[in-house]
C-alpha positions, 0 to 999 in steps of 0.5 A: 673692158676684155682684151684679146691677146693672139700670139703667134710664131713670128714669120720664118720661126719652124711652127712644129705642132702647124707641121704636126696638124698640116700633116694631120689634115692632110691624112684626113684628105683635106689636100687644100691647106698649106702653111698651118701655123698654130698660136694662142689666144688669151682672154680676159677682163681688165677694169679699166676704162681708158682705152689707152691707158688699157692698151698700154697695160695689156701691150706690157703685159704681154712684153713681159709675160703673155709673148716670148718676144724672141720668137712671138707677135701679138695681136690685141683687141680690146672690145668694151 
C-alpha cells in the first residue's frame, strides 16, 4: 500500500516561504494568485494491507515525526 502525507501550515500560521513565492510570482507578472501557502508531501510504501490498521500507523507516524502538530495539518491518502 503507499501512503500520502500532505502537510501544511495550519490556518492563521504566517507561511513565510508562501510569502516568498507570492512575491515572487507576482514579479513574474502572474498578477491572479493570492494566499500561496507552501507544504510538503511525503511518500512511501507500507507493507500492510489492512487499510485500518494502515491508517492508523501512518496517523501516528505523523503525530510524531512527519507533522509538527503545534503548527501543522496533515492530509493522508492512502492508495493500494
Amino acid at each position: 500500500m503507499k501512503a500520502v502525507v500532505n502537510v501544511f501550515l495550519k490556518a492563521g500560521v504566517l507561511d513565510s516561504q508562501g510569502k516568498a513565492v507570492h512575491h515572487a510570482l507576482e514579479s513574474l507578472h502572474f498578477n491572479n494568485v493570492s494566499n500561496v501557502r507552501v507544504g510538503k508531501q511525503i511518500i512511501f510504501n507500507l507493507d500492510e494491507n489492512n487499510e485500518q490498521k494502515a491508517m492508523e500507523d501512518v496517523t501516528k507516524m505523523c503525530e510524531e515525526l512527519l507533522a509538527n502538530t503545534v503548527i501543522e495539518d496533515y492530509k493522508i491518502e492512502l492508495i493500494k
